[in-house]
Biopython code that builds the backbone (N, CA, C, O; Angstrom):
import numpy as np
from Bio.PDB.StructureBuilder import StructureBuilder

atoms = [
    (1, "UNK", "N", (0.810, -1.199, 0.000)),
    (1, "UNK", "CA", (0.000, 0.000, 0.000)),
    (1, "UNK", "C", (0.856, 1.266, 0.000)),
    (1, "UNK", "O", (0.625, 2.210, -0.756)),
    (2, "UNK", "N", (1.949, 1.237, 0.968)),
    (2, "UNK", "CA", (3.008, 2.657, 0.809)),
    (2, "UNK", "C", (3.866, 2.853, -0.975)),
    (2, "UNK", "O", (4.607, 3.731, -1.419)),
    (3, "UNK", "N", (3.403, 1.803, -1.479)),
    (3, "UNK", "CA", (4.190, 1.908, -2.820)),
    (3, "UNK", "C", (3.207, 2.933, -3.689)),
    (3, "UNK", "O", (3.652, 3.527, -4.671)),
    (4, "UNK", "N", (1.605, 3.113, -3.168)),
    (4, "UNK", "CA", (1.300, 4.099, -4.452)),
    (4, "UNK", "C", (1.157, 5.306, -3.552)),
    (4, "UNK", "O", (0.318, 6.138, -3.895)),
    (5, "UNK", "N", (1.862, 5.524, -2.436)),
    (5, "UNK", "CA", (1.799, 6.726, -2.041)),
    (5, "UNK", "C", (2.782, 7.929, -2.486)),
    (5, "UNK", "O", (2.538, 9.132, -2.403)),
    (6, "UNK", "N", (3.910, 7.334, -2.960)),
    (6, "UNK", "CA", (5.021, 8.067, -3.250)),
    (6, "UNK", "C", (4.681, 8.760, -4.737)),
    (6, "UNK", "O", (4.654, 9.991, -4.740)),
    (7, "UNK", "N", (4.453, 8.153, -5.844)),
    (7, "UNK", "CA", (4.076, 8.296, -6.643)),
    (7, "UNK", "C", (2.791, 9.489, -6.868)),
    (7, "UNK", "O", (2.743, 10.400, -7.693)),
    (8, "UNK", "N", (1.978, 9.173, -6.000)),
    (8, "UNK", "CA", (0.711, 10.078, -5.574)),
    (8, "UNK", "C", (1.156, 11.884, -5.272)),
    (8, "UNK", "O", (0.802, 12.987, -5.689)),
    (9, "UNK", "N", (2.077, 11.343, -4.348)),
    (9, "UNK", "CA", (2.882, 12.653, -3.575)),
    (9, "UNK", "C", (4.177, 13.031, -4.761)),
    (9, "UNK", "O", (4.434, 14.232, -4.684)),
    (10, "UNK", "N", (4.642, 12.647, -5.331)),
    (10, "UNK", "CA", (5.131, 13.451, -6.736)),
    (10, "UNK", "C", (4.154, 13.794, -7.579)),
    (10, "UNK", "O", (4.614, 14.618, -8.369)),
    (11, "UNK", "N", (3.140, 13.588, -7.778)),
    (11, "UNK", "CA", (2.498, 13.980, -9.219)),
    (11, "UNK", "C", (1.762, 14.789, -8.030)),
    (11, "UNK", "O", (2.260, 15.689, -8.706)),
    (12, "UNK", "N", (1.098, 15.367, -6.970)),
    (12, "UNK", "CA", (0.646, 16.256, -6.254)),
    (12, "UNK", "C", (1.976, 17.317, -6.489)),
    (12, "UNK", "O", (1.706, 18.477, -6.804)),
    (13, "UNK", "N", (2.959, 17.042, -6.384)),
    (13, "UNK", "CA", (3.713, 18.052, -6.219)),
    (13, "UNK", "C", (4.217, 19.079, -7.529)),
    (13, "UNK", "O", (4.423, 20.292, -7.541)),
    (14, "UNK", "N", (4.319, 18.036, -8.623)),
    (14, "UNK", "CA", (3.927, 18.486, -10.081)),
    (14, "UNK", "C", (3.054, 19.584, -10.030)),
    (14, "UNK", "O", (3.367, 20.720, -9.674)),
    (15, "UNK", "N", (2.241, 19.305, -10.302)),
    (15, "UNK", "CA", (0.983, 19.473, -10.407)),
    (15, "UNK", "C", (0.424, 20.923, -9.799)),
    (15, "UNK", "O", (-0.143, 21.813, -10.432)),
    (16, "UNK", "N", (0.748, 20.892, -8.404)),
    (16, "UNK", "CA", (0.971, 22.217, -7.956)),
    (16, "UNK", "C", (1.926, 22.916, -8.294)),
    (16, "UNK", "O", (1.887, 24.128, -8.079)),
    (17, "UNK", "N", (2.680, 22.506, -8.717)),
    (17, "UNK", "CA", (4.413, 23.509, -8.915)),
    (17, "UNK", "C", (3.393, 24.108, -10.588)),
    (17, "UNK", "O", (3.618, 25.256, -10.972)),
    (18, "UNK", "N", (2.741, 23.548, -11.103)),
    (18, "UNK", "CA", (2.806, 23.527, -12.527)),
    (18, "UNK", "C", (1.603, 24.995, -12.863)),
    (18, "UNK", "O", (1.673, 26.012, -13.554)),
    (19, "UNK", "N", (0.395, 24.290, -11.793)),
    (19, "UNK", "CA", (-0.484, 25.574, -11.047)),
    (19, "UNK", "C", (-0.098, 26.503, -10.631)),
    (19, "UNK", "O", (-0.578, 27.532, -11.107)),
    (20, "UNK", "N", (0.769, 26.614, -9.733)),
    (20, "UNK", "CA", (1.011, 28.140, -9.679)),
    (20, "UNK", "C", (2.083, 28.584, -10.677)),
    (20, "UNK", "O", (2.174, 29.812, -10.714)),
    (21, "UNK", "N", (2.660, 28.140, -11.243)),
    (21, "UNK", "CA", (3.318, 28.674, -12.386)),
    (21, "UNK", "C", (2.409, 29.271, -13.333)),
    (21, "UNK", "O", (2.676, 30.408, -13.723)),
    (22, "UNK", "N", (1.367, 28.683, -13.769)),
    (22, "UNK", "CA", (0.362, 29.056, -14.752)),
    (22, "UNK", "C", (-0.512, 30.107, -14.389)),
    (22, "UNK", "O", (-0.666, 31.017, -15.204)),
    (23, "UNK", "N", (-1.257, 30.150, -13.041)),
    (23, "UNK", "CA", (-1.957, 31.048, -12.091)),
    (23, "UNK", "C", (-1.193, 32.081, -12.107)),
    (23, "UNK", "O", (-1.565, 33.056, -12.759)),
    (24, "UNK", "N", (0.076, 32.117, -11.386)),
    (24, "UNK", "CA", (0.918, 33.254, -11.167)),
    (24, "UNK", "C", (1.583, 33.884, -11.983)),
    (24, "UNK", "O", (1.898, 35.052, -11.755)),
    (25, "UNK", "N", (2.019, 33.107, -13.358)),
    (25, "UNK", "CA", (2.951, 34.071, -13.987)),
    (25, "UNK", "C", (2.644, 33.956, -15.774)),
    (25, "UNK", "O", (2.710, 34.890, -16.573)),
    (26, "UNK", "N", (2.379, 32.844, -16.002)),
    (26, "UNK", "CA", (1.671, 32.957, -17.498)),
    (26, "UNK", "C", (0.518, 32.918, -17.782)),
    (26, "UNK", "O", (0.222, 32.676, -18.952)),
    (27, "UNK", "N", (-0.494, 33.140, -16.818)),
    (27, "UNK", "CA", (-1.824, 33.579, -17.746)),
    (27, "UNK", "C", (-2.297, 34.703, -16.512)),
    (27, "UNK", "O", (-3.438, 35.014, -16.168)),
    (28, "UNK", "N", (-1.414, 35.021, -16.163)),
    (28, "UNK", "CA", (-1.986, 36.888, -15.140)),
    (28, "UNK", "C", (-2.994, 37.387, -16.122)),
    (28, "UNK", "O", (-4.196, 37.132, -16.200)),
    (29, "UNK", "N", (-2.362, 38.026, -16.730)),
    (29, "UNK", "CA", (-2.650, 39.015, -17.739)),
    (29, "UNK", "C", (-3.725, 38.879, -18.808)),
    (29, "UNK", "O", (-4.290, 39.764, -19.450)),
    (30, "UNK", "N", (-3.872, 37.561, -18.844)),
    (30, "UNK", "CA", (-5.019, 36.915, -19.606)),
    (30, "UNK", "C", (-6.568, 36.635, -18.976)),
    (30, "UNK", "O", (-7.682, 36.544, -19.493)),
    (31, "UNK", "N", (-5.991, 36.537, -17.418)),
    (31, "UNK", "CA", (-7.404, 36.163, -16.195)),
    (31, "UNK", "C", (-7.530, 38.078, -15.890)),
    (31, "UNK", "O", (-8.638, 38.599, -16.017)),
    (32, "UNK", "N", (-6.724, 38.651, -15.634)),
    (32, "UNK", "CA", (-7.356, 39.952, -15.449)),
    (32, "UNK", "C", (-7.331, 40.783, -16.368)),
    (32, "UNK", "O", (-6.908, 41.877, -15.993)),
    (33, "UNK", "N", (-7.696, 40.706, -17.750)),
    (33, "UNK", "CA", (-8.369, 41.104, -18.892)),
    (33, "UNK", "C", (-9.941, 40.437, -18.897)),
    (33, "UNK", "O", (-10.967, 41.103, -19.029)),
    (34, "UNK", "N", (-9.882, 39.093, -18.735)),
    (34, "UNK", "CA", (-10.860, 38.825, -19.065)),
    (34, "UNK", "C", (-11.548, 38.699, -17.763)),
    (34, "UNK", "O", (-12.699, 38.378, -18.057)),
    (35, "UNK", "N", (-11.442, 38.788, -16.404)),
    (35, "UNK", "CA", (-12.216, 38.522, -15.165)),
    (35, "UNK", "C", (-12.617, 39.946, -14.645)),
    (35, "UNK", "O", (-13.702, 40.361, -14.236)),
    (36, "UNK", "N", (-11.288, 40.620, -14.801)),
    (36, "UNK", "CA", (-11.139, 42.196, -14.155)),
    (36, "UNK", "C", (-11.870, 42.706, -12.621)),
    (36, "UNK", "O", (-11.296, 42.771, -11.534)),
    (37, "UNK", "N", (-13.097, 42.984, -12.884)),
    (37, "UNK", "CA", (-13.439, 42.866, -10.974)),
    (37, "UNK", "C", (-13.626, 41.832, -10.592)),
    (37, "UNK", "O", (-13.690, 41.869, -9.363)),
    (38, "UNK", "N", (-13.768, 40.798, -10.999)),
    (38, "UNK", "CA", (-14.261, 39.443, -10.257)),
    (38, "UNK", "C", (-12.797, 39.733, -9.760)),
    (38, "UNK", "O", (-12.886, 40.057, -8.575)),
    (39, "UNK", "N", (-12.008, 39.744, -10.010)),
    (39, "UNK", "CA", (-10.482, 39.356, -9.099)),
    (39, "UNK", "C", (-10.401, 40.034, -8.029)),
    (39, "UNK", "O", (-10.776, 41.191, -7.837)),
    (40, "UNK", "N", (-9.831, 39.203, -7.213)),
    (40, "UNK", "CA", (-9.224, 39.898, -5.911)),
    (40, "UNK", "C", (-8.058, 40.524, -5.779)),
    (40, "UNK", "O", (-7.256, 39.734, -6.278)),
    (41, "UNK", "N", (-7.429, 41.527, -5.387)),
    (41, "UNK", "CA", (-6.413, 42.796, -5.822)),
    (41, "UNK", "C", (-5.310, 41.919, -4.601)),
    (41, "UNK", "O", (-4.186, 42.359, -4.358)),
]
sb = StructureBuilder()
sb.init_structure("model")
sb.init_model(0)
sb.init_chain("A")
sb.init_seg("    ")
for serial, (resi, resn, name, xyz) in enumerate(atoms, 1):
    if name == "N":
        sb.init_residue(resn, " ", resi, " ")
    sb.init_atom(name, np.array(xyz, "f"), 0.0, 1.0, " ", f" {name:<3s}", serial, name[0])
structure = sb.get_structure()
C-alpha cells in the first residue's frame, strides 16, 4: 500500500508547482483582462 503513495505525492507536487506557475505568472494578464473585478487585488 506505501508503494502508491510516493508516486501520488510526486504527481501532487507536479501538479501544484505547474499551477502556480500558470496562475501566477503565465496567464496573469489573460485572467485579469478577461475577469477584471471578479479578481481579488
Amino acid at each position: 500500500m506505501t508503494s502508491f503513495f510516493k508516486p501520488y505525492l510526486v504527481a501532487l507536487l507536479v501538479m501544484g508547482v505547474l499551477d502556480a506557475l500558470w496562475l501566477g505568472m503565465l496567464a496573469r494578464d489573460f485572467y485579469r483582462q478577461e475577469m477584471g473585478a471578479q479578481m481579488a487585488e
